[in-house]
C-alpha positions, -999 to +999 in steps of 0.1 A: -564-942+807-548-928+776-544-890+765-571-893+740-598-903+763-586-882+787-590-858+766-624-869+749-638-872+788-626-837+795-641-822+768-678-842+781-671-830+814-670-789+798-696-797+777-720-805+808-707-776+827-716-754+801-750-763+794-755-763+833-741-725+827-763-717+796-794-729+812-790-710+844-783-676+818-815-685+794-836-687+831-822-650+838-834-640+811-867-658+803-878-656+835-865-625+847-844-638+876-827-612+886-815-628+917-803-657+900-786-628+878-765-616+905-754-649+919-737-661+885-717-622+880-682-624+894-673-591+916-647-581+891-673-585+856-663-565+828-691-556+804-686-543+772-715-525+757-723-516+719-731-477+730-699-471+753-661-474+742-646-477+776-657-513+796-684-510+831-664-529+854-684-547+888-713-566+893-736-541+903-733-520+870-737-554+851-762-569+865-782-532+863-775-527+828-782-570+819-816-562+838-826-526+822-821-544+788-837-573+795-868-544+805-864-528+773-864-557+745-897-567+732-901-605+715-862-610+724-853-645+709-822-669+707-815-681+674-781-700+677-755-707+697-721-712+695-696-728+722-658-725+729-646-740+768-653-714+790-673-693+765-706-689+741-718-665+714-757-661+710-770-648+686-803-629+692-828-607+678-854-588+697-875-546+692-865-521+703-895-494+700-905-500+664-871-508+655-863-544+650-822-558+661-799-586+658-770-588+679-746-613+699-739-620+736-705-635+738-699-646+773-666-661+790-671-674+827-646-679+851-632-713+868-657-705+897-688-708+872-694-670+873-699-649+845-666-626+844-665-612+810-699-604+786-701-584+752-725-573+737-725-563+696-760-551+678-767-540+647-786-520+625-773-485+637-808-466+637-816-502+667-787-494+686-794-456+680-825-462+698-812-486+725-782-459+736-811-433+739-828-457+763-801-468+784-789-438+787-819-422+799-824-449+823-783-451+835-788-414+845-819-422+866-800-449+886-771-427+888-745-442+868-741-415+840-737-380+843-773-356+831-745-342+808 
């Protein structure tokens, strides 16, 4: 087999795995799966939020914070997406309160098909304003943040 189609067949073969991947993430969160949630997070997840400078590192503080969003957007919606090997950027928009947001979810997994590395950028400011008060209301509740 030449290099080219090589090539060409690897490139199939990614492009399978990551729809398999991107299907499995769009069932978290259109069907709330939280347990399917959990099973695709590596142990060692780093998640980088919009409100918080410093990286949440482990699964459990992910897969809290993926789920309390997922509680708090109203009419969240894909709009496109776009795919690099191992990683995706979706764009979104969704309410918060009255406020209405656009942001992206770039996402890397790891050779094991887990989730090991998820960002998270919104804007306008007043959306995100509105989304830190909320998360950080319900992070102190689960005891993650400080009452401060």
């Amino acid at each position: 087999m030449s290099q080219i189609t090589e090539q060409a067949t690897e490139q199939v073969t990614m492009q399978e795995i990551m729809k398999e991947r991107l299907k499995q993430w769009h069932q978290v969160v259109n069907e709330k799966d939280f347990k399917l949630l959990h099973s695709i997070l590596a142990e060692n997840v780093e998640f980088h939020s919009p409100t918080v400078w410093q990286p949440k590192q482990g699964k459990q503080i992910t897969a809290y914070i993926l789920k309390t969003v997922i509680g708090i957007f109203e009419d969240f919606s894909y709009h496109r997406q776009f795919i690099n090997d191992d990683s995706v950027a979706l764009e979104f928009s969704a309410k918060v309160g009255d406020k209405k947001i656009k942001g992206m979810d770039l996402i890397h997994w790891n050779e094991q098909g887990e989730i090991d590395h998820f960002e998270v950028l919104i804007r306008p400011l007043n959306g995100l304003q509105l989304m830190l008060e909320l998360m950080t209301a319900e992070l102190q509740k689960a005891g993650f943040v400080s009452k401060e």
